[in-house]
C-alpha positions as CSV (number, residue, x, y, z in Angstrom):
1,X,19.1,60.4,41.5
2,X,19.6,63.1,38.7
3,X,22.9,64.8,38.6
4,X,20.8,68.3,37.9
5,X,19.4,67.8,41.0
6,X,22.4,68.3,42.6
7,X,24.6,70.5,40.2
8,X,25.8,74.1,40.9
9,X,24.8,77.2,37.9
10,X,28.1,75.9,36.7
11,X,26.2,72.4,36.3
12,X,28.9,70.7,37.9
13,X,28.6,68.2,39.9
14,X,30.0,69.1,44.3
15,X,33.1,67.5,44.7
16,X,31.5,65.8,47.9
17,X,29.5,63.4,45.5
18,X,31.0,59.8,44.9
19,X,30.8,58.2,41.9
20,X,31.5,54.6,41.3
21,X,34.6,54.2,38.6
22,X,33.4,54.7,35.0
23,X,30.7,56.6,35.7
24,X,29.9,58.3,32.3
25,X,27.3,61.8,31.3
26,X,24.7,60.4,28.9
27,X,24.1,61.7,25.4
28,X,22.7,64.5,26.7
29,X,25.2,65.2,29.4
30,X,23.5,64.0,32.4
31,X,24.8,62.0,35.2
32,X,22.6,59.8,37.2
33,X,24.2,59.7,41.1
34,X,23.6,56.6,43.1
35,X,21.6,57.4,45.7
36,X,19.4,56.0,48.0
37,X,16.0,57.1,47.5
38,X,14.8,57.5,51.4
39,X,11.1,58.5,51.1
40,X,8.8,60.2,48.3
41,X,6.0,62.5,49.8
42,X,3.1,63.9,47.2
43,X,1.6,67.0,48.4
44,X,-1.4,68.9,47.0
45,X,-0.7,72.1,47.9
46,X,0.1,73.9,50.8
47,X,3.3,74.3,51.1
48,X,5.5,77.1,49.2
49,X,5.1,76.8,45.2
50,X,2.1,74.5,46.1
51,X,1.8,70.8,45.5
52,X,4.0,68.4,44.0
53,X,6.1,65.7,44.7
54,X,9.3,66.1,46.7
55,X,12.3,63.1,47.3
56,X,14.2,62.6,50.5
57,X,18.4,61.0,49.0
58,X,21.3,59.7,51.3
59,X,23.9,60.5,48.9
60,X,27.0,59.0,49.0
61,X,30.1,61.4,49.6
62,X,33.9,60.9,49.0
63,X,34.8,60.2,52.8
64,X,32.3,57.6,52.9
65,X,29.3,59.2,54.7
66,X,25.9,60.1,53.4
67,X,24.5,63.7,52.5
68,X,21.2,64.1,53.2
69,X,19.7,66.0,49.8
70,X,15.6,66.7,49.7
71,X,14.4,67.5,45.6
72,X,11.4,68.5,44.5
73,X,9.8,68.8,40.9
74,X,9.3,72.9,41.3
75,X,12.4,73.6,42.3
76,X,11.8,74.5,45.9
77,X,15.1,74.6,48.4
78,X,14.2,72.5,50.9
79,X,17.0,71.8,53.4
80,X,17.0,68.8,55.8
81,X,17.7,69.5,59.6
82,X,20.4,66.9,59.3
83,X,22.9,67.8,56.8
84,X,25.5,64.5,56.8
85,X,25.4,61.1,58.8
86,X,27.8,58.4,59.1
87,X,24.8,55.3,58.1
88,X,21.3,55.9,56.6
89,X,19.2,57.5,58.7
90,X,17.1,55.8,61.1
91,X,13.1,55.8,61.0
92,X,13.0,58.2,63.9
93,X,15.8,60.8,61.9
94,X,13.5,60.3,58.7
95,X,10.8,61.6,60.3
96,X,12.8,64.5,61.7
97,X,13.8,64.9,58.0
98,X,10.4,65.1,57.1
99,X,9.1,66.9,59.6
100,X,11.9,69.8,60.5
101,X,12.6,70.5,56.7
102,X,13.5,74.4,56.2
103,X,12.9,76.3,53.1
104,X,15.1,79.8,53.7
105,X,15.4,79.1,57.4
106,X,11.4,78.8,57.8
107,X,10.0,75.7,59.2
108,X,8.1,73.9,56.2
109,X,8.7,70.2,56.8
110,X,7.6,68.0,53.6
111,X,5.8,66.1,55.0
112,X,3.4,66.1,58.0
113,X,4.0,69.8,58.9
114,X,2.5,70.2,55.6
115,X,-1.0,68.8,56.8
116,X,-0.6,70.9,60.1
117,X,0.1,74.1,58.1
118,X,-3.4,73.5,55.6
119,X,-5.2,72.6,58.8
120,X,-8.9,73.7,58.5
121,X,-12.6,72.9,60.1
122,X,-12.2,69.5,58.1
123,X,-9.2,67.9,59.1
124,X,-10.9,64.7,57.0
125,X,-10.5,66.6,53.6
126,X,-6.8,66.4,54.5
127,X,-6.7,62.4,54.2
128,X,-5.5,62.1,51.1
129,X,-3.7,65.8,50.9
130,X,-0.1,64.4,51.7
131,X,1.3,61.4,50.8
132,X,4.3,59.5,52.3
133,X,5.9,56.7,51.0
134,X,9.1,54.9,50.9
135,X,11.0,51.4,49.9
136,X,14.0,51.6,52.6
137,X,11.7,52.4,55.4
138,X,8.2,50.2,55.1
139,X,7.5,51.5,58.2
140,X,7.3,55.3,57.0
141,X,4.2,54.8,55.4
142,X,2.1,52.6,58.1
143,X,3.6,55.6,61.2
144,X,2.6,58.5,58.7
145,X,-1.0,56.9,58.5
146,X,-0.9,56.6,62.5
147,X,0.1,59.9,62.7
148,X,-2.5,61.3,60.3
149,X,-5.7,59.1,62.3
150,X,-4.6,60.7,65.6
151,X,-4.1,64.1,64.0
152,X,-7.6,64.3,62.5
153,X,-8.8,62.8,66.2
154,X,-7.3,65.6,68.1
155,X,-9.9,68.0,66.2
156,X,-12.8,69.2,68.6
C-alpha cells in the first residue's frame, strides 16, 4: 500500500508499521508498505464526499500483528471497528469491517451500509451502485451479491 496513505502531517511513517530490511523511499520519497490488500469496494455515491473507491489493508506491525487501515481516493477517515488482530481477518470480521466502518464516530460502513443508506423506491437501480471485491477472500464478492439479491427482495 502507499506509505502516504498511512503517514502523519509530518509525512512520517507510525512507528507501528514494519518494514522488511532495505526497504528504501523512491525517487520521489515514497514508501510502498507491504500490506495485504483485504477487499476493494467502488461506490457511486452516497456515502460522505460521495463515490469513489475505498481499500480495506492488514498491515503488518512491529510486534507481529496486523492493523487494520481502510483508504480511500478522497481522503475520507474511515476507521474500521476492529483496530488490530493477531491473523488476517476472517470472512465474517471482513464483513464487520465493511459493514460497521465509522467516519468521526458515525456509522458509514463502506460497503453494504452504503446501499442501505441510498435506499430508495428502486432498490434495483442500486445493483450496480456498490461494488465489492477482493483476492484474499473469493468469498467476499459471491456473499456481497447474496446479500444485495435478498436486500432488493425485502422491498415491498
Amino acid at each position: 500500500m502507499p506509505g502516504w496513505a498511512l503517514a502523519g502531517n509530518d509525512q512520517q511513517l507510525p512507528g507501528w508499521v514494519a518494514l522488511p530490511a532495505g526497504v528504501e523511499p523512491d525517487p520521489h520519497g515514497d514508501i510502498d508498505v507491504p500490506a495485504y490488500e483485504l477487499a476493494d469496494v467502488e461506490t457511486d455515491a452516497g456515502r460522505p464526499g460521495g463515490g469513489g473507491i475505498s481499500s480495506v489493508y492488514a498491515v503488518p506491525t512491529t510486534d507481529g500483528r496486523f492493523r487494520i487501515v481502510v483508504t480511500n481516493d478522497d481522503e475520507i477517515p474511515f476507521r474500521s471497528p476492529i483496530a488490530e488482530l493477531a491473523e488476517l481477518p476472517t470472512l465474517g470480521e471482513l464483513l464487520k469491517i465493511l459493514d460497521e466502518t465509522t467516519v468521526d464516530g458515525e456509522l458509514h460502513g463502506v460497503g453494504h451500509p452504503t446501499r442501505v443508506y441510498s435506499d430508495s423506491d428502486h432498490r434495483e437501480e442500486l445493483r450496480r451502485f456498490v461494488t465489492v471485491s477482493s483476492d484474499l477472500y473469493p468469498a467476499l464478492e459471491r456473499l456481497d451479491r447474496s446479500r444485495l439479491e435478498q436486500w432488493i427482495a425485502e422491498r415491498p
